[in-house]
C-alpha positions as CSV (number, residue, x, y, z in Angstrom):
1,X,-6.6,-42.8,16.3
2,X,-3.8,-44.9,16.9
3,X,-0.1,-42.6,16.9
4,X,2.3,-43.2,13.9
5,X,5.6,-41.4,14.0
6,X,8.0,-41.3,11.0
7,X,11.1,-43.5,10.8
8,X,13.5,-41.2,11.5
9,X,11.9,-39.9,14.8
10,X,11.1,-43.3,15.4
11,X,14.8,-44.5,15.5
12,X,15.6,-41.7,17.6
13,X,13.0,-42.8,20.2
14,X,14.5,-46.3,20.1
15,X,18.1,-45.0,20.8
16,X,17.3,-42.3,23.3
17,X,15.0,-45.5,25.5
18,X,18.2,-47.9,24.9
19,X,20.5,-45.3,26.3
20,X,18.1,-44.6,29.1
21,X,18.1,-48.3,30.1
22,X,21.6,-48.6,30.1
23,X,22.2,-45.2,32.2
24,X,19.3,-45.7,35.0
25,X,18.9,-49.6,35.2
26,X,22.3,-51.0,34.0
27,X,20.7,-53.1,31.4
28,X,21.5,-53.3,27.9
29,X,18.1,-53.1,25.7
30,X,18.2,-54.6,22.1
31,X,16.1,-52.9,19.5
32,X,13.5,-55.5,19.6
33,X,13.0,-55.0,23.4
34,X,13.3,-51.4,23.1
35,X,10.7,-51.2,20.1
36,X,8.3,-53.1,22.4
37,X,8.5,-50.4,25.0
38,X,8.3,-48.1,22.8
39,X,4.8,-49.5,21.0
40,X,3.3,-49.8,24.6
41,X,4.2,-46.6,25.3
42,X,2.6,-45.0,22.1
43,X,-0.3,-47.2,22.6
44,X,-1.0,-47.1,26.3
45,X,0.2,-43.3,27.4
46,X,0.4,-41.4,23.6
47,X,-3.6,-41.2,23.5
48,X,-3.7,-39.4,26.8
49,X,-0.5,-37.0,26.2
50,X,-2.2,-36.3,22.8
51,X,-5.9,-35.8,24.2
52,X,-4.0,-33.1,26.3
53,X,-2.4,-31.5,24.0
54,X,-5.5,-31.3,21.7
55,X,-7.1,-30.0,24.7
56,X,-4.1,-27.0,25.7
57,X,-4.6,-26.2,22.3
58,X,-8.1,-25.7,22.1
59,X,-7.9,-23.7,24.9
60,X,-4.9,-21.5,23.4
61,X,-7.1,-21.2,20.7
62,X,-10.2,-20.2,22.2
63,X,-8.5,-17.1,24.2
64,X,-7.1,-15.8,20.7
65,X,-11.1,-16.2,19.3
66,X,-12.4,-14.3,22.5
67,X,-8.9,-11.6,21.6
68,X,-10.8,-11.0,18.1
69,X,-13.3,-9.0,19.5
70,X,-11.2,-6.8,21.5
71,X,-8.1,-6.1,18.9
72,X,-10.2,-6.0,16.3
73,X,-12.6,-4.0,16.5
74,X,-13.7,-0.1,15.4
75,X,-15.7,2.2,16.7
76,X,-18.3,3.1,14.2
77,X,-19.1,6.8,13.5
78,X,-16.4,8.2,15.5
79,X,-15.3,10.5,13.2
80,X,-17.5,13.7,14.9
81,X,-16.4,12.9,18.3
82,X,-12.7,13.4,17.5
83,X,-13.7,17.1,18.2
């Protein structure tokens, strides 16, 4: 499932790597280099930040499913032994 960000977030991206080129290598980026960087980036390390975050949230998800039974539940025919 290939990663498609929106334009806006997209642009962002582009800026935020052609300032980082410029800061930590001295090199002015254009967009087109930047974009290119940007496409391996999403292609090549975005399927195994997004596997892990699929996986952190399965796991969030599956301690608030095991919570259920514990803060939900009611003790049946207590009523007598309030006494």
């Amino acid at each position: 499932m290939p990663i498609k960000l929106n334009q806006e977030i997209e642009e962002r991206l582009l800026s935020s790597l052609q300032r980082y080129c410029m800061k930590n290598f001295d090199e002015e980026v254009g967009v087109l280099k930047a974009r290119l960087l940007l496409d391996f980036c999403l292609r090549e390390i975005g399927p195994s930040i997004y596997n892990q975050a699929v996986q952190d949230a399965q796991a969030v998800m599956q301690e608030k499913i095991a919570e259920v039974d514990t803060n939900c539940y009611e003790t049946e025919f207590a009523y007598w032994q309030k006494k």
